[in-house]
N, C-alpha and C positions, 0 to 999 in steps of 0.2 A: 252342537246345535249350529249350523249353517244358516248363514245372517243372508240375505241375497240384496245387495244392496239396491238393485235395479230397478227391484218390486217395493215401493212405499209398505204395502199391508203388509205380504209376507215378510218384510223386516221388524216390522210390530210386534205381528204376533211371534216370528223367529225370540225377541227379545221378553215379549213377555212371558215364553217359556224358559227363559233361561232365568228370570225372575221367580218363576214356581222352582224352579229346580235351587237356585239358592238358598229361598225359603226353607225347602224340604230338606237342607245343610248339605248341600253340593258343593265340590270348591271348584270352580273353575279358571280355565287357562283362555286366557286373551289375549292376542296381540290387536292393541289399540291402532295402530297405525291404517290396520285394515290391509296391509299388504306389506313387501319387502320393499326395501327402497334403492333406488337407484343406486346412489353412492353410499352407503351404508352409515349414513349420518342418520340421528332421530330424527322421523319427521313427524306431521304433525296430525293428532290424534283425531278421530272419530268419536264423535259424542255418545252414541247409541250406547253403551257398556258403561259410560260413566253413570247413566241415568238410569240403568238399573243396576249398578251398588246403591246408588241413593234410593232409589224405589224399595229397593230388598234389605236397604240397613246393613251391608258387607259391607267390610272394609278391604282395601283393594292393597295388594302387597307386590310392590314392585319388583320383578325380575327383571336386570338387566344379561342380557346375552353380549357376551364382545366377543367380537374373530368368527361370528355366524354369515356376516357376507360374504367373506373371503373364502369359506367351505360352500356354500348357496346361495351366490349370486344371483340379483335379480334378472330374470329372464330364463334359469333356468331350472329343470324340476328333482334335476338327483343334488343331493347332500355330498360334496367330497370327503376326504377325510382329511383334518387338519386340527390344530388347537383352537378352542372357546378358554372361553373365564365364563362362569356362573355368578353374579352377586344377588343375592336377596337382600331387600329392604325389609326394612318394619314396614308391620300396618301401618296405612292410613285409613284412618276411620272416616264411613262419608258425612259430610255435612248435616246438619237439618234442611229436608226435601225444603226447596224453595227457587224462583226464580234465577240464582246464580248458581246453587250448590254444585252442578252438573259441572261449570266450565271452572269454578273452583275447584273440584278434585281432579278434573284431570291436569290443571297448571300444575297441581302438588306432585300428580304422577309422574309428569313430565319433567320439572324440576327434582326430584329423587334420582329419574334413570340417566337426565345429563348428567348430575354428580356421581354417581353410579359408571358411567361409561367414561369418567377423564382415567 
């Protein structure tokens, strides 16, 4: 599902179809940052994804990728070929929907894939 960030609505409804689709036990892949990063440090996350695990009741299971900037550098569109590490997290399961639960799971996300990426 292609999120467009540019357009307020079509990022709405972008997300609340990816909320129907979790519902209906989709698993999906996200990169929270919303893009690659410059210097291949985490940076720092987009809300829209956390607020619908919280909306859909998923719990969000952290994938860290390490050695993916050095193979795909930001700015460019082909993939080299070189060494990654894959680490998977445990769930985290989201909050009860409420005023902070959105920016509490992604601190949690976020603190998992810094421990994940030392």
């Amino acid at each position: 599902v292609h999120i467009r960030r540019d357009d307020r609505e079509s990022a709405i409804e972008s997300c609340q179809e990816v909320v129907r689709r979790l519902e209906a036990g989709m698993t999906m892949c996200v990169f929270p940052e919303g893009t690659r990063t410059r210097d291949g440090a985490l940076g720092p996350f987009k809300k829209g994804m956390f607020r619908v695990a919280v909306d859909a009741g998923r719990a969000v299971v952290p994938v860290a990728i390490r050695g993916l900037h050095d193979v795909s550098p930001y700015g460019t569109s082909l993939v080299a070929s070189g060494p990654i590490e894959i680490r998977i997290g445990r769930p985290i399961p989201p909050p009860p929907p409420g005023p902070e639960a959105c920016e509490a799971l992604s601190q949690l996300v976020h603190q998992a894939l810094e421990t994940a990426l030392r």
